[in-house]
C-alpha beads as a LAMMPS data file, in Angstrom:
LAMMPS data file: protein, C-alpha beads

338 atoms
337 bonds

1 atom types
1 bond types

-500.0 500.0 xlo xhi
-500.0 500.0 ylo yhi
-500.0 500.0 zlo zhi

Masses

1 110.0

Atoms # bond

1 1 1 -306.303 -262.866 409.313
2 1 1 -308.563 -259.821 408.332
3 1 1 -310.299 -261.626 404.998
4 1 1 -311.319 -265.549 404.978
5 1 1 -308.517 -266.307 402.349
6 1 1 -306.085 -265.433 405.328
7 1 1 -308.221 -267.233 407.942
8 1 1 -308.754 -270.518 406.628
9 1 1 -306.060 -272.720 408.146
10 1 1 -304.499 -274.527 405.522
11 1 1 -302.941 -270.995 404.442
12 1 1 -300.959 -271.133 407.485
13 1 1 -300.887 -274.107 409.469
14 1 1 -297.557 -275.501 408.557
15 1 1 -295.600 -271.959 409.761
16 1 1 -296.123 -272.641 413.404
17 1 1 -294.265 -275.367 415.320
18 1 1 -296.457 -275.358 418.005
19 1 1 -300.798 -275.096 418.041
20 1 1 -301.333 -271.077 418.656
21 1 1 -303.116 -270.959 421.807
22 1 1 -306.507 -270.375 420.493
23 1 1 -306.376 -273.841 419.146
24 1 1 -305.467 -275.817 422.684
25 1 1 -308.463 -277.706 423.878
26 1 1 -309.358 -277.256 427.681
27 1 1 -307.511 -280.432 429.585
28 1 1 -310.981 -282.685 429.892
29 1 1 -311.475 -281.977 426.068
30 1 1 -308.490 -283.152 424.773
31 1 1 -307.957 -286.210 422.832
32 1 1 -304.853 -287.469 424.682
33 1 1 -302.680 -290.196 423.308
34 1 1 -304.561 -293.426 423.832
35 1 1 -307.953 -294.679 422.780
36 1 1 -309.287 -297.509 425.244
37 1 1 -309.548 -300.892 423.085
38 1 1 -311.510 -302.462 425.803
39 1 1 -314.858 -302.028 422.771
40 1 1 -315.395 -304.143 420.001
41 1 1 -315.147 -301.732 416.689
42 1 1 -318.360 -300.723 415.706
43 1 1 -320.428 -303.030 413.321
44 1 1 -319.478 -303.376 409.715
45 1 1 -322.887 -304.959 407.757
46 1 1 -323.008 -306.334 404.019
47 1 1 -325.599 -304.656 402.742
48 1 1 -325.377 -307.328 399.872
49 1 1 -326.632 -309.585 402.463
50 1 1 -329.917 -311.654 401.022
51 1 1 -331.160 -312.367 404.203
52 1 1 -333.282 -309.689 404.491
53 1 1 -334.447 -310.381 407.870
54 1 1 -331.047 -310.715 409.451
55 1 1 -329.817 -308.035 407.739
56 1 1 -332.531 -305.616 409.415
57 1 1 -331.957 -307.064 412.608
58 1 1 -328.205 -306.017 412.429
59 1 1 -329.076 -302.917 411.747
60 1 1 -331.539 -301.845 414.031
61 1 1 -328.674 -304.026 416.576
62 1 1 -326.310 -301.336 415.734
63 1 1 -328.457 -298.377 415.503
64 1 1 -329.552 -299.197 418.744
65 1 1 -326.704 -300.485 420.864
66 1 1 -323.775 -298.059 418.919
67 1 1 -325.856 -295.169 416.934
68 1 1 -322.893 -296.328 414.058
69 1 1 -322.238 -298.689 411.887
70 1 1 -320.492 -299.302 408.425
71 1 1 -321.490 -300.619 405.852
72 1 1 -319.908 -302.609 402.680
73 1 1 -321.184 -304.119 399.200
74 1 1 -323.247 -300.561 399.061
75 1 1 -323.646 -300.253 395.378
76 1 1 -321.559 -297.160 395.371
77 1 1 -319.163 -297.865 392.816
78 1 1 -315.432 -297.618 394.137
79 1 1 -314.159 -295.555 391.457
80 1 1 -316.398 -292.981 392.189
81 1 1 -316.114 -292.982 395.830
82 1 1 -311.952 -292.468 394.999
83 1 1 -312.887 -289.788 392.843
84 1 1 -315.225 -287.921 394.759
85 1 1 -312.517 -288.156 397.991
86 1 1 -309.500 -287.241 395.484
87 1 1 -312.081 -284.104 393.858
88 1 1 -311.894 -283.018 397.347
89 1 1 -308.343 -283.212 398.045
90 1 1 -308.027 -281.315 395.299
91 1 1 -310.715 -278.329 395.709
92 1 1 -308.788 -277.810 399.494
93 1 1 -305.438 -278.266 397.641
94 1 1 -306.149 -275.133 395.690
95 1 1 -304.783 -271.359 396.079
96 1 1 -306.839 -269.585 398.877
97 1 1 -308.772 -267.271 396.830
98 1 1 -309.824 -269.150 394.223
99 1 1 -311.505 -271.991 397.158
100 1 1 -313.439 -268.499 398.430
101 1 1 -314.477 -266.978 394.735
102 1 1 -315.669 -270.491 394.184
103 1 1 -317.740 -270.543 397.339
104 1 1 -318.801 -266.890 396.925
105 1 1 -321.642 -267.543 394.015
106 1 1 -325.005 -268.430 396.104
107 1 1 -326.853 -265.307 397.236
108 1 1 -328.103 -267.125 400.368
109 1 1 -324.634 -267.840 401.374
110 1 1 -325.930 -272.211 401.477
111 1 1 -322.384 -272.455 400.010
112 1 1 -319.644 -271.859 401.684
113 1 1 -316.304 -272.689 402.975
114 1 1 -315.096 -271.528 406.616
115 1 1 -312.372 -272.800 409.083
116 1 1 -312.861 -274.380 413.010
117 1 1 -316.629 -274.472 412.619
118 1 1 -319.185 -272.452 411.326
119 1 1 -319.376 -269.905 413.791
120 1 1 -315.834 -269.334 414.272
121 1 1 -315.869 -265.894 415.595
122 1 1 -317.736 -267.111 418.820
123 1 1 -315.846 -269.862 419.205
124 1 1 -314.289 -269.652 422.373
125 1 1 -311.776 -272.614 420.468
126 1 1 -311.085 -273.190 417.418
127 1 1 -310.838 -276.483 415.352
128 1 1 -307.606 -277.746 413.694
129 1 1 -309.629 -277.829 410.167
130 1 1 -310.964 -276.289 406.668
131 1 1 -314.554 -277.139 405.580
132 1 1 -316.548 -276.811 402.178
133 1 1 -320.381 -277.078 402.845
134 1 1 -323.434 -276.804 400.584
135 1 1 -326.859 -278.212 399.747
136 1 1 -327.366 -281.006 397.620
137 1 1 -330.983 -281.877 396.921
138 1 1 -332.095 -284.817 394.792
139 1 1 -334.305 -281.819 392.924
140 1 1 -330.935 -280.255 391.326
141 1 1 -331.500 -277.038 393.095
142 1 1 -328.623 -274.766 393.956
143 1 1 -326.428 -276.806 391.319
144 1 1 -325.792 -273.249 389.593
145 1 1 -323.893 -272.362 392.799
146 1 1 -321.755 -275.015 392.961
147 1 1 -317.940 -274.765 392.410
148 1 1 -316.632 -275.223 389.186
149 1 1 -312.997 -275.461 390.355
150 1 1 -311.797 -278.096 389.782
151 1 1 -313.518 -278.482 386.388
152 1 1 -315.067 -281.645 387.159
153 1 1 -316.035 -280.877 390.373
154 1 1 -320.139 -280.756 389.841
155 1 1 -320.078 -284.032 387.191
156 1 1 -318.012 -285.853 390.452
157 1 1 -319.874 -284.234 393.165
158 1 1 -323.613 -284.892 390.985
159 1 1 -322.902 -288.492 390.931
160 1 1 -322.084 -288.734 394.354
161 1 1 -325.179 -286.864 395.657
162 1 1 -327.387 -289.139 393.745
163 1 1 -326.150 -291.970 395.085
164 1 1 -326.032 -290.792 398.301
165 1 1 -329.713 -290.431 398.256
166 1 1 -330.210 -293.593 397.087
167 1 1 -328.286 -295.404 399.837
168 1 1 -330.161 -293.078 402.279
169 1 1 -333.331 -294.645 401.611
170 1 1 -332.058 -298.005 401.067
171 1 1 -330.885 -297.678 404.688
172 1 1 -333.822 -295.907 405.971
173 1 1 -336.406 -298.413 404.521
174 1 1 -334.110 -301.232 406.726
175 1 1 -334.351 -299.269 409.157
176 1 1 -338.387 -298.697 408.915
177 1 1 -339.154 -302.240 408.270
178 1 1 -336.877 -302.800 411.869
179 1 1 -338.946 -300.292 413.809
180 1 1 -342.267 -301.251 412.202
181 1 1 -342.808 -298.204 409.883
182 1 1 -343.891 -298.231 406.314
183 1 1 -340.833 -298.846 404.497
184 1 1 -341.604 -295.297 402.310
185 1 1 -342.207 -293.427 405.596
186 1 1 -338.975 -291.128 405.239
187 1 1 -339.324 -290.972 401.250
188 1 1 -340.362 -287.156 400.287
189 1 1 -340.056 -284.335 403.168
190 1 1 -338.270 -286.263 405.452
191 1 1 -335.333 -287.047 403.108
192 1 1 -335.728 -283.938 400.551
193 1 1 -332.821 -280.935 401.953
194 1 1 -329.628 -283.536 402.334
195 1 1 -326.119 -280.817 402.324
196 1 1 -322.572 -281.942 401.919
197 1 1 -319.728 -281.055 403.588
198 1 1 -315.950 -281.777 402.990
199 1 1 -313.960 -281.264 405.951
200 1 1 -310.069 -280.870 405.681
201 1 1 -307.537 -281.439 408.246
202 1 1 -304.289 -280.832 408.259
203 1 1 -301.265 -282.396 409.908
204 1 1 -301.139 -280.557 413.555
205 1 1 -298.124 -279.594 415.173
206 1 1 -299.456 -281.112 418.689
207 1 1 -302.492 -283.057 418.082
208 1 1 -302.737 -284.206 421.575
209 1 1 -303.724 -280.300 422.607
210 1 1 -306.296 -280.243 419.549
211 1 1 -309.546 -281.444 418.104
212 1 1 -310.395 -281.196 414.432
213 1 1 -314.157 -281.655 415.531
214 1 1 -315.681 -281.617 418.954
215 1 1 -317.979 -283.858 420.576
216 1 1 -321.059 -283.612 418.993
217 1 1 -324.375 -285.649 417.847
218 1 1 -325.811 -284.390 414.599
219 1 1 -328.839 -282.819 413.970
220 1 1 -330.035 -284.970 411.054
221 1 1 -332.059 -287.998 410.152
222 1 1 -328.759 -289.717 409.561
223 1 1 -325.510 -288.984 408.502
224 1 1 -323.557 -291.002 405.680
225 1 1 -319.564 -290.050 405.778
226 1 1 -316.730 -291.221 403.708
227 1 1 -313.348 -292.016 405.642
228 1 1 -309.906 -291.044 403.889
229 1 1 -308.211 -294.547 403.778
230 1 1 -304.760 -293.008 404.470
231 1 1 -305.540 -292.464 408.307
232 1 1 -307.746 -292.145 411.059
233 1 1 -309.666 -289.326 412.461
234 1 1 -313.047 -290.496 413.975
235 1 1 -313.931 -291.249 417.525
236 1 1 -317.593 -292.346 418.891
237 1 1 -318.155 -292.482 422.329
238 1 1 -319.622 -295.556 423.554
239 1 1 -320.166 -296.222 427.387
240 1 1 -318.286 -293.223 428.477
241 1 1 -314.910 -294.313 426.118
242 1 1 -313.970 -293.567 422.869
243 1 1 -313.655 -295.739 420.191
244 1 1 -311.351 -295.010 417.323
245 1 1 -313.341 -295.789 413.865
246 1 1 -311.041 -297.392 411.867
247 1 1 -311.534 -296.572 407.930
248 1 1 -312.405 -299.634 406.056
249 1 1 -311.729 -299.463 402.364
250 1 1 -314.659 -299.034 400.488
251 1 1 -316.914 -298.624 403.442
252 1 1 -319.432 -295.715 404.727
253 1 1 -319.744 -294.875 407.685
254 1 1 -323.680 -294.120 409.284
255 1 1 -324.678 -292.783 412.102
256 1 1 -328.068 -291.828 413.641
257 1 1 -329.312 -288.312 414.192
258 1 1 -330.796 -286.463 416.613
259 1 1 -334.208 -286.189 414.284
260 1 1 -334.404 -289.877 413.597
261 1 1 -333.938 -290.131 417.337
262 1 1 -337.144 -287.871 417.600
263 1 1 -338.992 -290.005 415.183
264 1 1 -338.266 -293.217 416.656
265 1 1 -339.834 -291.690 420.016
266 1 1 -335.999 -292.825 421.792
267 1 1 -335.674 -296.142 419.824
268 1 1 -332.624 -295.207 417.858
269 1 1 -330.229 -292.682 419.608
270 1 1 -327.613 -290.359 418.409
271 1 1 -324.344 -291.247 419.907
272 1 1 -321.569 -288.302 420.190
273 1 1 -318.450 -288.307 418.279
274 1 1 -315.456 -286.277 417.125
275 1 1 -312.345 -285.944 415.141
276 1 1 -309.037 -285.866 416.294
277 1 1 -305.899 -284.330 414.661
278 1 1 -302.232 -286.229 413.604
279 1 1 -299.049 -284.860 412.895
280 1 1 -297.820 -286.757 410.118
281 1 1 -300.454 -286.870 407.331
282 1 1 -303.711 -284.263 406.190
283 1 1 -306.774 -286.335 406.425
284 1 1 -310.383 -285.187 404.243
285 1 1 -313.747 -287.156 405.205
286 1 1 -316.862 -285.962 402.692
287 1 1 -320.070 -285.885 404.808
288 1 1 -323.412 -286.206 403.572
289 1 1 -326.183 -284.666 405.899
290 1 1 -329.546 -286.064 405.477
291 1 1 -332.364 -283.551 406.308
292 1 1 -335.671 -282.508 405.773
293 1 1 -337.347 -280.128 404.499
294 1 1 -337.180 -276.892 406.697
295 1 1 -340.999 -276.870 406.828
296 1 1 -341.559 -280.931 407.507
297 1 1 -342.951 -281.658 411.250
298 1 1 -340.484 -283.513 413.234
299 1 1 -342.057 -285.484 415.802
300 1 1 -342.426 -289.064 416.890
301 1 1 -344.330 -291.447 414.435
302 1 1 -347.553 -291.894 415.585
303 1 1 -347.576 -295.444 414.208
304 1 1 -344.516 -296.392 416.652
305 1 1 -346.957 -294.915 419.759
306 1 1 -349.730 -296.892 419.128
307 1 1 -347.879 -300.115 418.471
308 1 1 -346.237 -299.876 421.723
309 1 1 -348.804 -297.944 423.163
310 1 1 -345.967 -295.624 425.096
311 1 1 -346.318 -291.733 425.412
312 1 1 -344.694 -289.249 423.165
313 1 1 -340.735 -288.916 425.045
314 1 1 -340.607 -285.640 422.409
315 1 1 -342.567 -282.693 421.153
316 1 1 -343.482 -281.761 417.654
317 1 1 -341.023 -278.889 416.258
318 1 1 -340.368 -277.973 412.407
319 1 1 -337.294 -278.401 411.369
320 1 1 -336.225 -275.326 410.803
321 1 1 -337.246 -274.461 414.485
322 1 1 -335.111 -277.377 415.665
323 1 1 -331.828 -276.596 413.092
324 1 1 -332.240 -272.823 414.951
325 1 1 -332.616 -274.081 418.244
326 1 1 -329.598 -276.690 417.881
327 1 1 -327.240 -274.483 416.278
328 1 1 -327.718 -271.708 419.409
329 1 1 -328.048 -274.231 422.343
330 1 1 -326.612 -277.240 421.403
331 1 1 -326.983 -280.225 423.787
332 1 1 -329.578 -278.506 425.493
333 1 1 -332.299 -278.835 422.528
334 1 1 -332.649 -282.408 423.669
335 1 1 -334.172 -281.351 426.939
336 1 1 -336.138 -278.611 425.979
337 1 1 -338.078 -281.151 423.565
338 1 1 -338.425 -283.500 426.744

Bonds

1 1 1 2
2 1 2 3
3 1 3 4
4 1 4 5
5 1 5 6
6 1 6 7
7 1 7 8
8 1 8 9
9 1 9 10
10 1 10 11
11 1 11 12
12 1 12 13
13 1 13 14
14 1 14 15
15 1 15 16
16 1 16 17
17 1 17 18
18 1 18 19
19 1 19 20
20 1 20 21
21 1 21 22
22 1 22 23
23 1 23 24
24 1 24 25
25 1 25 26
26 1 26 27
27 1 27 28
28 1 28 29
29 1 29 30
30 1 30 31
31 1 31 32
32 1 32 33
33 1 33 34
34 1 34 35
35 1 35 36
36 1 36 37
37 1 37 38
38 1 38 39
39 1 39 40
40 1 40 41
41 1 41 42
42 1 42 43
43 1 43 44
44 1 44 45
45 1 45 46
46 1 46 47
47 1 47 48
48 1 48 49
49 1 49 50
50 1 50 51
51 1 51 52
52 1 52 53
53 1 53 54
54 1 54 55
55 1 55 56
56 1 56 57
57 1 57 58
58 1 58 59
59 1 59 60
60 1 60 61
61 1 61 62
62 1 62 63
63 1 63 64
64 1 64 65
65 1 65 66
66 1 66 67
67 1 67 68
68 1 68 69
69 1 69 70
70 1 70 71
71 1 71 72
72 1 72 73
73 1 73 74
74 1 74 75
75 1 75 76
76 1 76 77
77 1 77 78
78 1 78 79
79 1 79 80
80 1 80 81
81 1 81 82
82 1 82 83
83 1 83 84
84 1 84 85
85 1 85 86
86 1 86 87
87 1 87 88
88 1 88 89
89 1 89 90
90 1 90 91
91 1 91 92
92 1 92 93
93 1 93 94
94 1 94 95
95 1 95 96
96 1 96 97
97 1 97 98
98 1 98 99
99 1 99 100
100 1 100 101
101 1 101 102
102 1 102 103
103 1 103 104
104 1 104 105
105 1 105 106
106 1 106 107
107 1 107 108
108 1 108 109
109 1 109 110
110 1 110 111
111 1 111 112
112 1 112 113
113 1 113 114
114 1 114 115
115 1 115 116
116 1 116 117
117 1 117 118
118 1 118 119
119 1 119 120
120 1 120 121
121 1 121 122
122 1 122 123
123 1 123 124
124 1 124 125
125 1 125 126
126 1 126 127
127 1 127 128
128 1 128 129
129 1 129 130
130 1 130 131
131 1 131 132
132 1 132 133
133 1 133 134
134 1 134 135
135 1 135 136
136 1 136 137
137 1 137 138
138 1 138 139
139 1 139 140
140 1 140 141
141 1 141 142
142 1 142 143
143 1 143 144
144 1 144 145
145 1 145 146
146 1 146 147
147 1 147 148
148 1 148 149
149 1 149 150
150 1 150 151
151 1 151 152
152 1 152 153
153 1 153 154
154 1 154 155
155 1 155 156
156 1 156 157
157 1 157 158
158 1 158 159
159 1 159 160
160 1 160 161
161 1 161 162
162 1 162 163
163 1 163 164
164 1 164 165
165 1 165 166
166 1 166 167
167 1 167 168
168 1 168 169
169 1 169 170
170 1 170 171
171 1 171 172
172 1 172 173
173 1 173 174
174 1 174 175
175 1 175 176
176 1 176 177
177 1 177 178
178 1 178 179
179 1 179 180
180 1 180 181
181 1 181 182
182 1 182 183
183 1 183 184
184 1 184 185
185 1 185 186
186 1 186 187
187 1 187 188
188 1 188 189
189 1 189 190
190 1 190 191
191 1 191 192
192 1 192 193
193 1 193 194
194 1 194 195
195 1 195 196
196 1 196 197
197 1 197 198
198 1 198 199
199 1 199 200
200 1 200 201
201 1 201 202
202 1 202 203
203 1 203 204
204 1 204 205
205 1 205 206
206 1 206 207
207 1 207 208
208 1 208 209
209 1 209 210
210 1 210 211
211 1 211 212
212 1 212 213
213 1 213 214
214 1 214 215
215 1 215 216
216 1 216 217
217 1 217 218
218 1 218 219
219 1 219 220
220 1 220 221
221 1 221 222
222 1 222 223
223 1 223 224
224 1 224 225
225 1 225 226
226 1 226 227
227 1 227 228
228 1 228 229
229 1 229 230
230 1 230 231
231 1 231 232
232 1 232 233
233 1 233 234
234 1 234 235
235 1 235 236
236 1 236 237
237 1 237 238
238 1 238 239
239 1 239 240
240 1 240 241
241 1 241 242
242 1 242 243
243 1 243 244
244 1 244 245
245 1 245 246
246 1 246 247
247 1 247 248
248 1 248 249
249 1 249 250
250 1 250 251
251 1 251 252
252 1 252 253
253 1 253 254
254 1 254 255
255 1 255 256
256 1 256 257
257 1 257 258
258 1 258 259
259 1 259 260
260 1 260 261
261 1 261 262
262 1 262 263
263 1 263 264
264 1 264 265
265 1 265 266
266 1 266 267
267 1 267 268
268 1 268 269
269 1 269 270
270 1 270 271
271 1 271 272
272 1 272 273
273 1 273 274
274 1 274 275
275 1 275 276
276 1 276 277
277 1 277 278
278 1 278 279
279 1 279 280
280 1 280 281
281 1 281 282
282 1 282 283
283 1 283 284
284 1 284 285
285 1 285 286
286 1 286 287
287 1 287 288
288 1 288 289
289 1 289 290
290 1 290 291
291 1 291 292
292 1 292 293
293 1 293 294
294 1 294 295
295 1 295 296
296 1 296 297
297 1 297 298
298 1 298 299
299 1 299 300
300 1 300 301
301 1 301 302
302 1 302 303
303 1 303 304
304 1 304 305
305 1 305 306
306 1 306 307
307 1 307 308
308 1 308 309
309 1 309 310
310 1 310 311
311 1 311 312
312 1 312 313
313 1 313 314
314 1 314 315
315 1 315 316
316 1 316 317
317 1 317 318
318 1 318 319
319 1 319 320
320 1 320 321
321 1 321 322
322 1 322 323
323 1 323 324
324 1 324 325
325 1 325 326
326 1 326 327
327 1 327 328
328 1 328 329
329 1 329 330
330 1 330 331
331 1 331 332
332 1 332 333
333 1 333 334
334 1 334 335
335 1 335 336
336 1 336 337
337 1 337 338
């Protein structure tokens, strides 16, 4: 596995009858082979819900209790959420080297496709999966480095994007009006470098040794992820047990980031989560990443302080300082902003 054509794992997976032994989670990492149903599933909300008032109240509920929800009657038309998830299946589907000459365009490397995670060769363990990631600002930028396998990849993936933005402020300006912001507070820098990542997992030989994703919480403002319908990957972690998402059809799934944590001043938390591997079937979830701009201050909202008239729990960082800090220390760039 010299070049990344050899190293991503869908070239090979399906040789070994076992998970090579770089792939075997520790014993307190792994999945095992029951999920506690003792939890109600997280919250599914109609967004087509004209009570306005309720419907912020469930959300901020969810944000705050969960850190997920889903949501339904989105305005994201069905046809072209079953596109973009099929225009997926397809791009990983392809031959090895053409997924790499189509991810080898941008000069800055933004896109990209790698297997495990992103820094594989310092992972100590690797992840049962295949991932495409690249930026997809509302400004068009970047578009020129785009795949154009398969050949109507960036007409799909375009649509998508823009309607990804809008739901993210649709949700965010619920979510403002629930934590007493100005409903335009995260319109602009806050909202202005979202990426997109399709991660691809294929059937695993012992999924009970494996992750496709470890525990994490993400470093975003929030995170807006399309579930394959065929079968379920997801797990959130809610009071020390973890609860298996099930995918609804026609349903995103949000979740709160670490920076929207920040800005909230501890209102809203991110909540950890992972994906776990089958045997039977390959499963592909498309995530959309909302962040800022690299330069845009991330710090509590000084309108939420004086309101409640409670002490800054975090200190001011750019985002580009926290996306360096988080991607070197992890967990650990929670405390240091303590």
């Amino acid at each position: 596995m010299e070049s990344m054509d050899r190293m991503l794992l869908s070239s090979w997976y399906d040789v070994h009858s076992t998970v090579p032994s770089s792939y075997v989670q520790l014993p307190e990492n792994r999945p095992g082979k029951v999920v506690s149903s003792l939890h109600e599933p997280i919250p599914v909300i109609d967004l087509g819900e004209r009570d306005r008032p309720h419907l912020t109240k469930q959300i901020l509920k969810a944000s705050q209790e969960y850190g997920f929800f889903q949501v339904i009657n989105h305005g994201v038309s069905h046809d072209l959420m079953d596109e973009t998830l099929n225009i997926f299946k397809e791009f990983h589907g392809m031959p090895q080297k053409d997924k790499v000459n189509e991810c080898s365009k941008d000069p800055n490397g933004s896109c990209k496709i790698y297997t495990s995670g992103e820094n594989y060769k310092k992972d100590a363990t690797q992840y049962w999966k295949d991932s495409l990631m690249h930026p997809c600002p509302p400004s068009g930028e970047n578009f020129q480095y785009w795949p154009e396998k398969p050949s109507n990849y960036r007409e799909i993936v375009g649509k998508y994007s823009r309607e990804m933005n809008r739901l993210t402020l649709e949700i965010l300006e619920i979510l403002c009006e629930g934590l007493g912001l100005e409903r335009r507070y995260f319109c602009g820098g806050l909202c202005e470098n979202p990426s997109l990542a399709a991660h691809h997992y294929p059937p695993c030989p012992e999924p009970t040794l494996t992750l496709g994703l470890a525990k994490h919480k993400d470093p975003t403002i929030i995170t807006i992820l399309l579930q394959d319908k065929e079968v379920q990957g997801l797990q959130v972690l809610k009071d020390g047990t973890w609860i298996a998402v099930a995918p609804i059809p026609n349903a995103f799934v949000v979740n709160i980031g670490l920076l929207l944590q920040i800005i909230s001043n501890g209102r809203l938390a991110g909540v950890e989560h992972r994906a776990v591997t089958n045997s039977s079937i390959a499963r592909t979830s498309v995530v959309y990443f909302v962040y800022p701009s690299f330069e845009s201050n991330i710090e509590p909202a000084q309108a939420l302080l004086k309101e409640s008239n409670t002490p800054p729990l975090y200190k001011s960082i750019t985002c580009r300082e926290f996306r360096a800090n988080f991607f070197q220390k992890g967990p650990k760039v929670e405390e240091d902003l303590q």
